[in-house]
VOVO-731625 format. One record per residue: residue number from 1; residue in one letter; x, y, z of N, C-alpha, C in turn. Coordinates in Angstrom, 2 decimals, decimal comma, padded with zeros to 5 digits. Example, Ala and Ser with C-alpha at 12.3 -4.5 7.8 and 13.67 -1.06 7.14 Angstrom:
i = 1; aa = A; n_east = 013,19; n_north = -005,69; n_up = 007,80; ca_east = 012,30; ca_north = -004,50; ca_up = 007,80; c_east = 013,20; c_north = -003,30; c_up = 007,80
i = 2; aa = S; n_east = 012,85; n_north = -002,25; n_up = 007,08; ca_east = 013,67; ca_north = -001,06; ca_up = 007,14; c_east = 012,90; c_north = 000,03; c_up = 007,87
This chain:
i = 1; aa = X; n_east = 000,83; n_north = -001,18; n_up = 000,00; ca_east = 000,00; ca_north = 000,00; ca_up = 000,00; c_east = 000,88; c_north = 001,24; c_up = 000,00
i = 2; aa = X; n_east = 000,61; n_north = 002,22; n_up = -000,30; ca_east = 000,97; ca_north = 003,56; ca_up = -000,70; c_east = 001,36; c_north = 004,26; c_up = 000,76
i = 3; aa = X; n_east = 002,27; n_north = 004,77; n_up = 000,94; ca_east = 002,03; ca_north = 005,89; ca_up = 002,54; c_east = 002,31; c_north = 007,61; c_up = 001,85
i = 4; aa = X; n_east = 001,24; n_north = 007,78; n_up = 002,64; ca_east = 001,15; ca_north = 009,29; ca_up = 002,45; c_east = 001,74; c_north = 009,84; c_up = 003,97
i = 5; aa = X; n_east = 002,23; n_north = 011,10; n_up = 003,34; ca_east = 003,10; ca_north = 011,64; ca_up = 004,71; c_east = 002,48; c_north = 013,35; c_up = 004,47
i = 6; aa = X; n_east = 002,50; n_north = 014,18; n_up = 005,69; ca_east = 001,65; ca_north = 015,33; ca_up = 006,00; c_east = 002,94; c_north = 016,18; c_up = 006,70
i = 7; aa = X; n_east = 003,33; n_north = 017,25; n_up = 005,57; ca_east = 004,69; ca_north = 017,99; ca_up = 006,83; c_east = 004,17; c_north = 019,09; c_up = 007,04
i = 8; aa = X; n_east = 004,81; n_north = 019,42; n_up = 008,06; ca_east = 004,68; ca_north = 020,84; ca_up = 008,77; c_east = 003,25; c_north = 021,46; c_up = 009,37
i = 9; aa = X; n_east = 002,80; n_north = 020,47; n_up = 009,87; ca_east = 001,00; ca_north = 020,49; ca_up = 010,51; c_east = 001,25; c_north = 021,42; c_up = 011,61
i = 10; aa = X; n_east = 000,50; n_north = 022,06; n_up = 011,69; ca_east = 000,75; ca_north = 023,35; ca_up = 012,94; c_east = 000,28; c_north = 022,24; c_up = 014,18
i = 11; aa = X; n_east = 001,13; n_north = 022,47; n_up = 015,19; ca_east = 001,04; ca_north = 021,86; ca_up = 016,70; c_east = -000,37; c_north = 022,23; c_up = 017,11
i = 12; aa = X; n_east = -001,17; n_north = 023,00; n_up = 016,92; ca_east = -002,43; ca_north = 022,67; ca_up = 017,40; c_east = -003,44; c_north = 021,86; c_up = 016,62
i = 13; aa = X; n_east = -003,10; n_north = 021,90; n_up = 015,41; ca_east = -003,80; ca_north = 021,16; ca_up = 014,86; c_east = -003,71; c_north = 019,68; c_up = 015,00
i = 14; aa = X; n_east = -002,41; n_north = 019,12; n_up = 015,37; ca_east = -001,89; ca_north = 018,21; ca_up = 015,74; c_east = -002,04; c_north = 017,61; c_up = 016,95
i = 15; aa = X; n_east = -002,70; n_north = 018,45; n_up = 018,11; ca_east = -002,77; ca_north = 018,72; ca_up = 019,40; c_east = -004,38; c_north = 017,85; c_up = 019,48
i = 16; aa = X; n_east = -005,12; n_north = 018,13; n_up = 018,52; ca_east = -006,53; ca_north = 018,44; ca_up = 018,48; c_east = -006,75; c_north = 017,03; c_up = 017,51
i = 17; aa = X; n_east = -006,08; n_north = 016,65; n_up = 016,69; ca_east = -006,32; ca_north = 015,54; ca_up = 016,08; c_east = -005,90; c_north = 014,30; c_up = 017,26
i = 18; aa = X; n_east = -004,47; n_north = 014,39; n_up = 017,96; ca_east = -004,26; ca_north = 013,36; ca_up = 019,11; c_east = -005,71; c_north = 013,24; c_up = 020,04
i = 19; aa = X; n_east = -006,03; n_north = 014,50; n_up = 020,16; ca_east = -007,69; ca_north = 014,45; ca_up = 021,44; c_east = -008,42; c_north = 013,44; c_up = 020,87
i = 20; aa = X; n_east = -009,00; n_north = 014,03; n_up = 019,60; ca_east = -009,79; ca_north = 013,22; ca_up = 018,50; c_east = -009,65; c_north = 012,07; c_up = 018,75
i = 21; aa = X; n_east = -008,34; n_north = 011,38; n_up = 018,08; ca_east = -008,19; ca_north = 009,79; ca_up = 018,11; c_east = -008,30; c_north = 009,26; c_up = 019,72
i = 22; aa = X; n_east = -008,15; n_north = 009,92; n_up = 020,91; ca_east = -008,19; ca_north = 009,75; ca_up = 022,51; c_east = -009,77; c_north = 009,39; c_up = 022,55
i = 23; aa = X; n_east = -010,56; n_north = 010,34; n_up = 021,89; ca_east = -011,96; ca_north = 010,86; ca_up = 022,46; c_east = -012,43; c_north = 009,02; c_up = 021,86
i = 24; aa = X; n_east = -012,03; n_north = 008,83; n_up = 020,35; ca_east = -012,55; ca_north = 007,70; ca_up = 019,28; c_east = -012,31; c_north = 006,56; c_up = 019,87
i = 25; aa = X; n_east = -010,88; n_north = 006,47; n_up = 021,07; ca_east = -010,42; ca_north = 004,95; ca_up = 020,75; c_east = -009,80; c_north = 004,38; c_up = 019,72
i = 26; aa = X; n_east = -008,76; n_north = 005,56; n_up = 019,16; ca_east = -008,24; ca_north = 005,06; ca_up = 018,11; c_east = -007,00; c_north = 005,22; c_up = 018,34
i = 27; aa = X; n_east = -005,56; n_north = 004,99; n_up = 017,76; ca_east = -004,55; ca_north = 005,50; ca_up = 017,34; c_east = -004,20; c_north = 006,94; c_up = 016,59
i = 28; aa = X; n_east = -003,27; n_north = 007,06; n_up = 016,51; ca_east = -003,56; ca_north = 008,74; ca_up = 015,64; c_east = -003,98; c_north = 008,57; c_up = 014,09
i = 29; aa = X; n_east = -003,02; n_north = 007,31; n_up = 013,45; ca_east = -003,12; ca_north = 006,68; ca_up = 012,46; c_east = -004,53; c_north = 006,27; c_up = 011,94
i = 30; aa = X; n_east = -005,04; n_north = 005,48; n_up = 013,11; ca_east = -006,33; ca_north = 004,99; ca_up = 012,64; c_east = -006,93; c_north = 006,38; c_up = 012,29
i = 31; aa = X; n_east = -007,22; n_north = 007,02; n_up = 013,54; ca_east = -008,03; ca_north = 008,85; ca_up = 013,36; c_east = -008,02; c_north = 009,14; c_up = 012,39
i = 32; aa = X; n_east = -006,77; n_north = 009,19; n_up = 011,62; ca_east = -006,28; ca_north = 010,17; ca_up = 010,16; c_east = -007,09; c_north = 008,82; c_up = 009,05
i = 33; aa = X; n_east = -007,20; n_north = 007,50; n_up = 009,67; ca_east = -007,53; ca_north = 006,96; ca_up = 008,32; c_east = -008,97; c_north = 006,90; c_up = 008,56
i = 34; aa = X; n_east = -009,75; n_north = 007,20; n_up = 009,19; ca_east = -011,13; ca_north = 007,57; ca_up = 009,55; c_east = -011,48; c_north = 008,81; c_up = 008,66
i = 35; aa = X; n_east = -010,69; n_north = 009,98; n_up = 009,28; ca_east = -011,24; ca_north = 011,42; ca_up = 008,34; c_east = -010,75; c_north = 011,07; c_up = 006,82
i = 36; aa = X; n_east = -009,74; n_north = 010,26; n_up = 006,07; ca_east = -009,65; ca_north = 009,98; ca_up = 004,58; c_east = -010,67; c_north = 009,17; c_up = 004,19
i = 37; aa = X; n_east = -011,48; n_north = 008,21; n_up = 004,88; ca_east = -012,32; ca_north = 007,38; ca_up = 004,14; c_east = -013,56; c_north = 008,43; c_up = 004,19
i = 38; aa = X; n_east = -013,69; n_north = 009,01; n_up = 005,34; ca_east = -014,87; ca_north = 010,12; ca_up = 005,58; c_east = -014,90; c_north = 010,98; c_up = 003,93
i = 39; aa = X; n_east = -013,88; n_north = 011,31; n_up = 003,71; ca_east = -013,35; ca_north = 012,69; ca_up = 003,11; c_east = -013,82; c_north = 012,03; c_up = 001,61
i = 40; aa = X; n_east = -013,39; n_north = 010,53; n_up = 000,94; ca_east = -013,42; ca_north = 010,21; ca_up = 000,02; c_east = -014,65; c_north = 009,50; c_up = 000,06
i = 41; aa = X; n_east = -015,81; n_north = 009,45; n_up = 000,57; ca_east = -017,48; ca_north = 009,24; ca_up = 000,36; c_east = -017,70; c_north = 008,18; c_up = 001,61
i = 42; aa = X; n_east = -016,81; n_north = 007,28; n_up = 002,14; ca_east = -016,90; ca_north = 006,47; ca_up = 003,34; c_east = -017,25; c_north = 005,34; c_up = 002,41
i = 43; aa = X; n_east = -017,45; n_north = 005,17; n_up = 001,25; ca_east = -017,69; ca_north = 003,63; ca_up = 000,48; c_east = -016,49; c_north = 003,04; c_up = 000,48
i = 44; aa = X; n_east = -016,82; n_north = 001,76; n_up = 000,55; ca_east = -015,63; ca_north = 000,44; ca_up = 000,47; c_east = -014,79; c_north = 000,97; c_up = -000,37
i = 45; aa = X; n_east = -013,36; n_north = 000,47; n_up = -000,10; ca_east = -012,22; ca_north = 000,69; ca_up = -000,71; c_east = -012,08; c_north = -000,30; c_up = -001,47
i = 46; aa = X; n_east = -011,83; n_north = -000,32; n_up = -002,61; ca_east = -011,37; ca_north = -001,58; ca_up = -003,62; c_east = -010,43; c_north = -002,32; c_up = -002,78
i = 47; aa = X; n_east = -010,48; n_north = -003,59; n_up = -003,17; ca_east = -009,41; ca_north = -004,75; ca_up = -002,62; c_east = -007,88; c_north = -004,48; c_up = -003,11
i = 48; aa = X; n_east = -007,24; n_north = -004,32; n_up = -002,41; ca_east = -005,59; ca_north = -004,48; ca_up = -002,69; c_east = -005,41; c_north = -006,03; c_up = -003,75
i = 49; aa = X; n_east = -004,38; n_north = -005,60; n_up = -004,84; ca_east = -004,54; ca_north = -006,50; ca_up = -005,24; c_east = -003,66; c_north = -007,66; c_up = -004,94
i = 50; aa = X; n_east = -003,80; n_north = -008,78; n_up = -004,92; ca_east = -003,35; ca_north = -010,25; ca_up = -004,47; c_east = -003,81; c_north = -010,58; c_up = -002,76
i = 51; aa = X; n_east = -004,40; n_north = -009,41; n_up = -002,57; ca_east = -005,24; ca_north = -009,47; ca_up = -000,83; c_east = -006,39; c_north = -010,45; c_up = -000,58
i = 52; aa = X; n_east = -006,90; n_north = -010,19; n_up = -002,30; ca_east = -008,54; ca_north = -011,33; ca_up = -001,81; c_east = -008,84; c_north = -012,37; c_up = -002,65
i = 53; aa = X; n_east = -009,57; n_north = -013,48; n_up = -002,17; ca_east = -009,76; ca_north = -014,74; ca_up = -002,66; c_east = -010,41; c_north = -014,93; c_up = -003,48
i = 54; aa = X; n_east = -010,48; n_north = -015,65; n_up = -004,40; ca_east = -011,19; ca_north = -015,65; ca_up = -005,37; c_east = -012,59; c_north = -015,84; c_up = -004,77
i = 55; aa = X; n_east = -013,33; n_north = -015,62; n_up = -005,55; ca_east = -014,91; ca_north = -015,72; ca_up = -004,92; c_east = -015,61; c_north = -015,00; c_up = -003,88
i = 56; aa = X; n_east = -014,66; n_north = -013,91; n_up = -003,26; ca_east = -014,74; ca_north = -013,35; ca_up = -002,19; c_east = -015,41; c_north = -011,90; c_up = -002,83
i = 57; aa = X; n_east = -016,93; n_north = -011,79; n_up = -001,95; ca_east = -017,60; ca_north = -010,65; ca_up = -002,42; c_east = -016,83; c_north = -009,32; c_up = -002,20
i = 58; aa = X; n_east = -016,89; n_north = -008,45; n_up = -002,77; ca_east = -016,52; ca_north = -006,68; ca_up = -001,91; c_east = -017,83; c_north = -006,52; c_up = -000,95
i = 59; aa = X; n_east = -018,47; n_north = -007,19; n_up = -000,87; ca_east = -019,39; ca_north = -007,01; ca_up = 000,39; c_east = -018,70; c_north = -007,08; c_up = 001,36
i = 60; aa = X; n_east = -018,61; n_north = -008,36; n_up = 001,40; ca_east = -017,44; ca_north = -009,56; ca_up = 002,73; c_east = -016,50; c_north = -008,70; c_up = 002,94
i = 61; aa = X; n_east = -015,97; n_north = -008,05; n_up = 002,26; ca_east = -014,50; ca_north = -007,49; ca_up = 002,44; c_east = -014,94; c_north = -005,83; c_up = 003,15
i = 62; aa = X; n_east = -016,39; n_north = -005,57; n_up = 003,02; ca_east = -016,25; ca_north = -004,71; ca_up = 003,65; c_east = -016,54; c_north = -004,38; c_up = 004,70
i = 63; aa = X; n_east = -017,33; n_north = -005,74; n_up = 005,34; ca_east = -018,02; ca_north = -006,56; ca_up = 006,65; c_east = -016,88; c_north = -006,32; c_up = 007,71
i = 64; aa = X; n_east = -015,53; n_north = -006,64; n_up = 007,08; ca_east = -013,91; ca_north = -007,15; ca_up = 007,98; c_east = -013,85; c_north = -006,41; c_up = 008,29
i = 65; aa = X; n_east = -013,91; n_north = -004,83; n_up = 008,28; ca_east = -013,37; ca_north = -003,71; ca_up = 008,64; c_east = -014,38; c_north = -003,11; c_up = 009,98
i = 66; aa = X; n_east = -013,23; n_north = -003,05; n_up = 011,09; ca_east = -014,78; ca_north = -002,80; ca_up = 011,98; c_east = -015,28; c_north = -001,67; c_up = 011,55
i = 67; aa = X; n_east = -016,53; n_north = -001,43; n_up = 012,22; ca_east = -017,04; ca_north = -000,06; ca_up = 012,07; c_east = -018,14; c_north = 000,48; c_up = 013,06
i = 68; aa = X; n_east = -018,19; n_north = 001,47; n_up = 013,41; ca_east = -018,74; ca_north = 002,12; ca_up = 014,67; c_east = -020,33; c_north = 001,91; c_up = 014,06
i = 69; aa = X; n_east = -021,24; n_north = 000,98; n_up = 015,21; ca_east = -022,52; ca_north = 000,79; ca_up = 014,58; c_east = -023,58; c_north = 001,52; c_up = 016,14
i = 70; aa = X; n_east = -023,14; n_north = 001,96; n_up = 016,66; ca_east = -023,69; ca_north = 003,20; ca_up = 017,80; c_east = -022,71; c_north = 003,98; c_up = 018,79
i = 71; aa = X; n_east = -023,52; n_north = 003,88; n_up = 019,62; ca_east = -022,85; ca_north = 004,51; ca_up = 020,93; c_east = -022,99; c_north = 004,46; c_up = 022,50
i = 72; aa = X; n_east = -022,20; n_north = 004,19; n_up = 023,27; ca_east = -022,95; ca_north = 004,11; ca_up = 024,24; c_east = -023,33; c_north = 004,74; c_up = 025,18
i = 73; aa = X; n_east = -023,49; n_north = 004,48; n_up = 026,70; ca_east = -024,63; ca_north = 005,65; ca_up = 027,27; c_east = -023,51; c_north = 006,60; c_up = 027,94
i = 74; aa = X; n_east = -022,23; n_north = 006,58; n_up = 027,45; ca_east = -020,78; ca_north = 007,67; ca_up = 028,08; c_east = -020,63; c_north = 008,15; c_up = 026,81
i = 75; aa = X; n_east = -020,71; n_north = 007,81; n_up = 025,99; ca_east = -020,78; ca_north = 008,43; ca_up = 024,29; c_east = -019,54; c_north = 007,60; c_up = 023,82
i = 76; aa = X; n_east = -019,33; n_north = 006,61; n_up = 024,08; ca_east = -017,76; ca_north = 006,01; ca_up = 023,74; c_east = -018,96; c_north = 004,77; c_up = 022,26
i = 77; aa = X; n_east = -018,12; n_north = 005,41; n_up = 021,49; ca_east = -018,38; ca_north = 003,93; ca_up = 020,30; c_east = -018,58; c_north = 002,55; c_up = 020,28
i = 78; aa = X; n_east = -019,23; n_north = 002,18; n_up = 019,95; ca_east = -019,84; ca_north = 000,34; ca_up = 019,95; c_east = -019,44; c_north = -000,11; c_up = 018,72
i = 79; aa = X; n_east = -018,29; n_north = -000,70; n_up = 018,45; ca_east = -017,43; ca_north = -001,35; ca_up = 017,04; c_east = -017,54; c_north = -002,37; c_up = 017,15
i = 80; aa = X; n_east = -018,53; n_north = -002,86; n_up = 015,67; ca_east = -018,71; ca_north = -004,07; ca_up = 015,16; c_east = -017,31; c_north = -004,68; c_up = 014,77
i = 81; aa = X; n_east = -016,83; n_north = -005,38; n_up = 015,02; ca_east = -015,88; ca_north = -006,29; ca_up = 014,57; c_east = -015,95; c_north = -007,42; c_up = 013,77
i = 82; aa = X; n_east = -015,34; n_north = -008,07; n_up = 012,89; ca_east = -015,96; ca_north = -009,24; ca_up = 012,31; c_east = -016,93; c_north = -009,46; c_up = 011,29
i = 83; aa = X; n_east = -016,72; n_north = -010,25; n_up = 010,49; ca_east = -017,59; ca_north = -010,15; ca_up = 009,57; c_east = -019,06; c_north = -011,20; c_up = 009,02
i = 84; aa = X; n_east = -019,10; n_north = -011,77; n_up = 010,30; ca_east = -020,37; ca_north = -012,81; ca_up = 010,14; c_east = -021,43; c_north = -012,49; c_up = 011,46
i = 85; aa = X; n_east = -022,85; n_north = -012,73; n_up = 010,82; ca_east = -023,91; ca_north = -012,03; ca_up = 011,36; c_east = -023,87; c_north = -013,33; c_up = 012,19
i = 86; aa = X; n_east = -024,84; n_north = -013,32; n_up = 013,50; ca_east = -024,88; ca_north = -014,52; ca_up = 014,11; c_east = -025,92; c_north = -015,36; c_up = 013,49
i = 87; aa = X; n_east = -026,90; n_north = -015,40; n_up = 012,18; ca_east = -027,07; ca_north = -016,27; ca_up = 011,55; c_east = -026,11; c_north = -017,26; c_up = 010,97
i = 88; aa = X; n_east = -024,92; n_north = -016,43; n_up = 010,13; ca_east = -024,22; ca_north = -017,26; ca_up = 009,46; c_east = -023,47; c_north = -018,03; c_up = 010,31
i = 89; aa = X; n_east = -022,92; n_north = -017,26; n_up = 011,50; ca_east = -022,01; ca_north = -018,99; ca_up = 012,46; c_east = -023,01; c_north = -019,77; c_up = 012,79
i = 90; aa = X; n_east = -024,60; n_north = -019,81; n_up = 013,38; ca_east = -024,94; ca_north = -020,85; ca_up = 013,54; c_east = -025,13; c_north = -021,62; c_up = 012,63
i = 91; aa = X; n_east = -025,24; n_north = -021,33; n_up = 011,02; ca_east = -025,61; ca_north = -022,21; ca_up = 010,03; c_east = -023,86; c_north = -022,75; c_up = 009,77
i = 92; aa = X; n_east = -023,20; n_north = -022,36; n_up = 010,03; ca_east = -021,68; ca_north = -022,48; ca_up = 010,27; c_east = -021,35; c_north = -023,88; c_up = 011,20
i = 93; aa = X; n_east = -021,72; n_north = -024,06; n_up = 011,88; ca_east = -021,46; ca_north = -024,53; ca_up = 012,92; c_east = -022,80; c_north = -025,77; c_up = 013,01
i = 94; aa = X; n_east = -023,86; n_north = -026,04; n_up = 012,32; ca_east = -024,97; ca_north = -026,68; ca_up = 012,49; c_east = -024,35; c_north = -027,64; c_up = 011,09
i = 95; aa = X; n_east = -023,46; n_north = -026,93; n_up = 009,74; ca_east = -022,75; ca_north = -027,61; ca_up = 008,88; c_east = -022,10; c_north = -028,72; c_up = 009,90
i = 96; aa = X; n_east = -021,15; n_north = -027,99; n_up = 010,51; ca_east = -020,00; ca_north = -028,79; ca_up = 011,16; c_east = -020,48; c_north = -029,49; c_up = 012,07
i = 97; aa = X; n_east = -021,31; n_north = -029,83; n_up = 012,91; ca_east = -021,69; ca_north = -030,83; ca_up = 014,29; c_east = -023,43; c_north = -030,63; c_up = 013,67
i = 98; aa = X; n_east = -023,83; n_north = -031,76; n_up = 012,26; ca_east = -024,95; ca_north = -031,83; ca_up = 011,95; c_east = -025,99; c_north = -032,59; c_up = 013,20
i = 99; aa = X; n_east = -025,28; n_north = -033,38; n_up = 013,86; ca_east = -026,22; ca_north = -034,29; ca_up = 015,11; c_east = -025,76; c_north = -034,13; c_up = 016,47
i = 100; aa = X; n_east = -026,82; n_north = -033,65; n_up = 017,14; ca_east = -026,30; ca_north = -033,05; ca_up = 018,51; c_east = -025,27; c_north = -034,30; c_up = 019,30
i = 101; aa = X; n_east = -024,51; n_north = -033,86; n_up = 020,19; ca_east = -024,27; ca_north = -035,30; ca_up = 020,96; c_east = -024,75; c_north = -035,51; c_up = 021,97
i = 102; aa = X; n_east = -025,14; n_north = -036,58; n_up = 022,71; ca_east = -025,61; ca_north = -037,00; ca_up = 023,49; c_east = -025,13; c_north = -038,35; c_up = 024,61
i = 103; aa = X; n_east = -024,14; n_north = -038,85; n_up = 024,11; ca_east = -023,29; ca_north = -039,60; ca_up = 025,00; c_east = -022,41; c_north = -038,95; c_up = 026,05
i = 104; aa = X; n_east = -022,23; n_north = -037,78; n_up = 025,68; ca_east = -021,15; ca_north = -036,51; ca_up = 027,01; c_east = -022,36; c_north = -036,21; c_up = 027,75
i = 105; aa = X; n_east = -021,54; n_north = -035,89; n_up = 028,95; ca_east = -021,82; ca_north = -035,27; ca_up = 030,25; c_east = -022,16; c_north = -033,75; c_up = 029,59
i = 106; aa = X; n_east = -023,00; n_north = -032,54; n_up = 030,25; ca_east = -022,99; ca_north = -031,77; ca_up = 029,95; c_east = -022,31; c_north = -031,00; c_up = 031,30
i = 107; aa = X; n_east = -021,74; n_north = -029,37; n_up = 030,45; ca_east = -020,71; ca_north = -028,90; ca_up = 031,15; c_east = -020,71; c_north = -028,63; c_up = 032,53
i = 108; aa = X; n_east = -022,43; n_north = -028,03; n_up = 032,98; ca_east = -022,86; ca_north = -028,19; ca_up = 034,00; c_east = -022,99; c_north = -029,69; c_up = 035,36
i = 109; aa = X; n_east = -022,83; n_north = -030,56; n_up = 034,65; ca_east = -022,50; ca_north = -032,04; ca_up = 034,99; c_east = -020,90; c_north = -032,21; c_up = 035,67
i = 110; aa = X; n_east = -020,28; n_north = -031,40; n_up = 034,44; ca_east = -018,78; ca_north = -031,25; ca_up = 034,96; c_east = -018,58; c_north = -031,19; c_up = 035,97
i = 111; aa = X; n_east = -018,77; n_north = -029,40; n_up = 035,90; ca_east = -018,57; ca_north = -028,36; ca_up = 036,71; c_east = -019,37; c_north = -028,96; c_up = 038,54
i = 112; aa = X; n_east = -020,24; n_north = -029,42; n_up = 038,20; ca_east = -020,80; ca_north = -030,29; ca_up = 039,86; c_east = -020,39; c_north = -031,15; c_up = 040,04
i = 113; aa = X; n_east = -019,68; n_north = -032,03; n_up = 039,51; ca_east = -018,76; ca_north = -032,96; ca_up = 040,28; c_east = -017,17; c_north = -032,48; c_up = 040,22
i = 114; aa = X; n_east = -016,63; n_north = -031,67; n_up = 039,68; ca_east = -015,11; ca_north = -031,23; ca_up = 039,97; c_east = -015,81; c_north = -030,44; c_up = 041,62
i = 115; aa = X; n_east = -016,78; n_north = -029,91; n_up = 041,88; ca_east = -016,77; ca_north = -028,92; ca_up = 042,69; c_east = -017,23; c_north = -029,83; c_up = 044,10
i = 116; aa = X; n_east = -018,03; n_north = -031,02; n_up = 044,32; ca_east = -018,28; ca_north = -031,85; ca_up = 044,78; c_east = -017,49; c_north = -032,84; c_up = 045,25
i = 117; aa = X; n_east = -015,97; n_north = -032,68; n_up = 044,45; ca_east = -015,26; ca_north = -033,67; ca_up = 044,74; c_east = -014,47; c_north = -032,81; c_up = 045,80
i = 118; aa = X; n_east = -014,75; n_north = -031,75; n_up = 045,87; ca_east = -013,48; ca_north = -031,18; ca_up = 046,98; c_east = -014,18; c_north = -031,13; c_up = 048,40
């Protein structure tokens, strides 16, 4: 990827962008790459090329990137992370262990006899 470099930024302005990224929860870096995606419409960035898999939507790719989906009741940001809704892991995961098991102890079973034994 490309680096862009910014000289001679007046110290307050610089002063005021560090707050910024403090206030966000970000790095200064991240901050500055927040106001460029802001600046250039906030739509997905094309894929770097040799970055993505074949078959791999620009949806998906733009799922990966967290992104601030509220706020909470101190005003600090709620960042989605990750890129699968909790539909898709359970259909994820209902692939992978199609038949429940039923010969194990369940964890609660465990957990009362490790605690029982002492």
């Amino acid at each position: 990827m490309p680096t862009l470099s910014i000289k001679d930024v007046p110290e307050p302005w610089a002063e005021a962008l560090r707050q910024r990224a403090l206030r966000n929860h970000r790095s200064l870096q991240g901050e500055l790459m927040s106001i460029v995606e802001q600046a250039i419409g906030g739509g997905p960035l094309p894929p770097a090329a040799g970055m993505v898999a074949e078959g791999v939507a620009t949806e998906e790719i733009d799922r990966a990137r967290p992104r601030i989906v509220g706020y909470d009741k101190r005003g600090w940001p709620i960042v989605r992370q990750g890129w699968k809704t909790p539909e898709q892991v359970v259909a994820e995961l209902r692939r992978k262990y199609p038949e429940p098991v039923h010969d194990q102890p369940l964890g609660a079973d465990i957990l009362r006899q490790e605690r029982d034994s002492r």
